[in-house]
N, C-alpha and C positions, 0 to 999 in steps of 0.2 A: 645238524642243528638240534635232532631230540636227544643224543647225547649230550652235547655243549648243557641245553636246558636242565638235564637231570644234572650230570655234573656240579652242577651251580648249584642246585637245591640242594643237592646231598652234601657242598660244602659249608651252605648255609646254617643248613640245621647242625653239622656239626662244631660251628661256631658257641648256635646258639646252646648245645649241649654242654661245649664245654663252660660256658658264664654261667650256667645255670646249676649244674654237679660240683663245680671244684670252684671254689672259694676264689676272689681276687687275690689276697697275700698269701695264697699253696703256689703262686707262679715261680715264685726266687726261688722253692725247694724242688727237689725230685719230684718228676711224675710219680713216681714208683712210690714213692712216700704215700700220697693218697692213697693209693691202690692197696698199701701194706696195711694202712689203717683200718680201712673197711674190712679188709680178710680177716685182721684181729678181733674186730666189732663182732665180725659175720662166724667165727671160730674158727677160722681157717688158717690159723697163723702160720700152720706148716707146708701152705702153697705160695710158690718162689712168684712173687706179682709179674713177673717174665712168663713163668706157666700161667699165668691169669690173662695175660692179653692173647697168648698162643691161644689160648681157649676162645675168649670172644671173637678171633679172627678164624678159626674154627668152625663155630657155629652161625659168622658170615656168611663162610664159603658154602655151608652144608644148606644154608636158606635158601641160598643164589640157588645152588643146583635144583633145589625141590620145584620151588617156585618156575624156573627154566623149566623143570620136565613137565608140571603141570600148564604151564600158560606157553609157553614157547615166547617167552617176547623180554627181550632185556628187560626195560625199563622197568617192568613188574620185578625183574630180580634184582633190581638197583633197590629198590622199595624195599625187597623184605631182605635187603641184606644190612641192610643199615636196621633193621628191625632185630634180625640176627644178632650182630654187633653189640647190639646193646642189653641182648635176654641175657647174657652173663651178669652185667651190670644189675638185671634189677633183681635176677635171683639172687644178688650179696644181700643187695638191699635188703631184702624181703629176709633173710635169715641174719642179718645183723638185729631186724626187730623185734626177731623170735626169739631170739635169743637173750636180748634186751628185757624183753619181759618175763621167760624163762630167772633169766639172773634176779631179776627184782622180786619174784615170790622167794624166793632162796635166799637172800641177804638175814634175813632175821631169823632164821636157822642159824644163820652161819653164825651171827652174833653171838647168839644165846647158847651153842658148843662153845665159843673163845671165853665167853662170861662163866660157863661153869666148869672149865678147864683152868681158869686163874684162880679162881675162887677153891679150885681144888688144890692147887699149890703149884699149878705148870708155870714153865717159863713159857714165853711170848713166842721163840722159837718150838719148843715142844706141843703149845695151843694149836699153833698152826698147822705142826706137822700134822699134828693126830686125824684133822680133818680130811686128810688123807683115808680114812677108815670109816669115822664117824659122819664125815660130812654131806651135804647132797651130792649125790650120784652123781650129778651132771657137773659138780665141783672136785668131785675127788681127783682126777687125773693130774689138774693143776695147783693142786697141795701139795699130790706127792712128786710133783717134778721140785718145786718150792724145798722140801724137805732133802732129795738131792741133791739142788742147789746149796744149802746151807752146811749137809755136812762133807762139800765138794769144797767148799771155800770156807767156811767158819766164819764168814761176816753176815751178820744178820742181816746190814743193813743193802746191802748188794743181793741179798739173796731175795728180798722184800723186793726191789727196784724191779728183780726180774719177772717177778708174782705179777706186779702190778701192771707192766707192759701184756702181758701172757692175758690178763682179766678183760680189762684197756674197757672198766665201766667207773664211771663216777663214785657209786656207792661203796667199789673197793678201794678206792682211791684216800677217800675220809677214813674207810676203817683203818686202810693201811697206814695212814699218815697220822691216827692216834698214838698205834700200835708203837710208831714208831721215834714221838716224842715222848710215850713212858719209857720206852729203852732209855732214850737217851739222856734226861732230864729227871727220870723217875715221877713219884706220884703215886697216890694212895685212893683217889676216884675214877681208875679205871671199871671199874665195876657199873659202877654207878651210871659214865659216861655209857658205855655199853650197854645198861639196861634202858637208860631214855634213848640210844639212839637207834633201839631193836623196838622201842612203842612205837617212834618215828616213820623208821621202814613200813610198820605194820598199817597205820595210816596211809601211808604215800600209795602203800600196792593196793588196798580194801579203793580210795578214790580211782587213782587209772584204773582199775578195774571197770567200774563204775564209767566213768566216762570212756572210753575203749569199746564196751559193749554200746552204748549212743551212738558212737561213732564210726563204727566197723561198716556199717553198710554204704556209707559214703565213699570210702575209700574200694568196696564193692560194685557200688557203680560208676566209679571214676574206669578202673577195669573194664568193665563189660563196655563201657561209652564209646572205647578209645580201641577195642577189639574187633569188636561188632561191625562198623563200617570196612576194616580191613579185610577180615575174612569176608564177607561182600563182594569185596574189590576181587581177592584171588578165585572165590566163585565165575564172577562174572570174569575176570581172565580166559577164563575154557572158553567162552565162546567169539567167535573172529569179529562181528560187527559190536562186542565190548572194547576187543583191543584193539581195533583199530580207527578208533575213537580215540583210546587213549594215547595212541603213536602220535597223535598229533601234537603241534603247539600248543593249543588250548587246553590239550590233556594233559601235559607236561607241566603247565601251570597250576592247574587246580589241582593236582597229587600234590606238587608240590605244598600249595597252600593249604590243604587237607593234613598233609604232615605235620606242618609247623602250627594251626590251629589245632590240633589233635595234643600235640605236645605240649603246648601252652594250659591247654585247659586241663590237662591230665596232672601237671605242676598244682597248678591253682586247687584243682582239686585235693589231693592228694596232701597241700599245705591244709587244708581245710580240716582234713579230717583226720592229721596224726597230730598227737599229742605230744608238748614241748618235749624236746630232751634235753637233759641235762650234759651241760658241757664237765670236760675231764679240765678244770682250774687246778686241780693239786696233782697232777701228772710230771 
């Protein structure tokens, strides 16, 4: 019966995981789709989303067992294997945002080499490349794949396509999609457009900045809220008149419900205190 109960819980909450992470219209495509999108957010483009689920199924099994040698008692390992499961997930999280913010101080670098590499007489293709050399550190590698790509194929506009899935941020998305109506249609306020949209960027990061620092500690104590009672829980596991408390029916019930209010509020929180992202419209 306290199997049957956890059982249940642990497919609830994975119900409620899944309505809550992955979108209603992601259902018609590949799971693996999501999966692949995050890793690109997260800079992981080069882990196969199959190696990605091995992993979180991984560091299930490695919870189950810790949690087993410390408490001796399933149900606790039911608990933190599903905790398990999911620490792959929120470390993408957690470095797609880092990254996210990383790329958004770097955009208006990034401009203002492409603005005085045209203005020096470069082609759109050559601007690019060069950034390979000149550009932020954290940008070079995916320049010069970008510059391989281009003199692998000699179409600019496929070798762009590939830049831009590789970046997979909004603010590349606009530059690349300038970039790539002067090719095609030509134009003579490329400069121009590039220098108001490098004051733009510089606005956009100076505010997130700004609110980011307001709001970091929110999402600071969403963490700690949502931790703090668990490791409790595996403390008082070591002792027998905790777990066998918890063996019970009644116990079964309120982990359970401790889970699912732990998760809800950690959501709510967590919407509370990051700041909008801009969706990829010109992808």
């Amino acid at each position: 019966m306290v199997v049957f109960f956890a059982l249940m819980g642990g497919l609830g909450i994975a119900l409620m995981v899944d309505w809550l992470l992955f979108a209603p219209w992601a259902k018609s495509r590949n799971r693996s789709s999501a999966i692949k999108n995050a890793l690109l957010h997260a800079g992981m483009g080069n882990l196969a989303p199959s190696k990605f689920i091995v992993i979180c199924v991984v560091c299930g099994i490695t919870f189950t067992l810790i949690t087993l040698a410390l408490t001796a008692s399933w149900l606790f390992a039911l608990v933190f294997c599903i905790f398990g499961s999911f620490a792959p997930w929120v470390y993408l999280r957690h470095q797609a945002a880092k990254r996210q913010a990383a790329l958004q101080e770097q955009w208006p670098e990034v401009v203002d080499h492409l603005r005085s590499a045209i203005r020096a007489g470069l082609s759109l293709p050559e601007a690019l490349s060069q950034l390979a050399m000149v550009g932020p550190q954290i940008l070079r590698p995916l320049f010069r794949d970008f510059a391989l790509d281009y003199r692998a194929t000699a179409n600019f506009a496929v070798a762009l396509d590939q830049l831009g899935e590789r970046l997979a941020d909004p603010v590349a998305d606009k530059i690349l999609t300038t970039l790539r109506i002067t090719r095609e249609v030509g134009g003579t306020d490329l400069g121009h457009t590039l220098t108001t949209l490098s004051a733009f960027l510089r606005d956009d990061v100076r505010t997130r900045g700004e609110l980011a620092a307001r709001q970091s500690w929110i999402v600071s104590a969403a963490r700690l809220a949502v931790a703090a009672p668990w490791i409790l829980l595996l403390v008082l596991g070591t002792q027998e008149a905790a777990k066998d408390a918890y063996m019970t029916v009644g116990g079964v019930i309120v982990l359970s419900l401790g889970m699912l209010v732990s998760f809800i509020c950690y959501r709510i929180m967590l919407r509370l205190g990051t700041l909008p992202v801009e969706e990829r419209v010109l992808a």
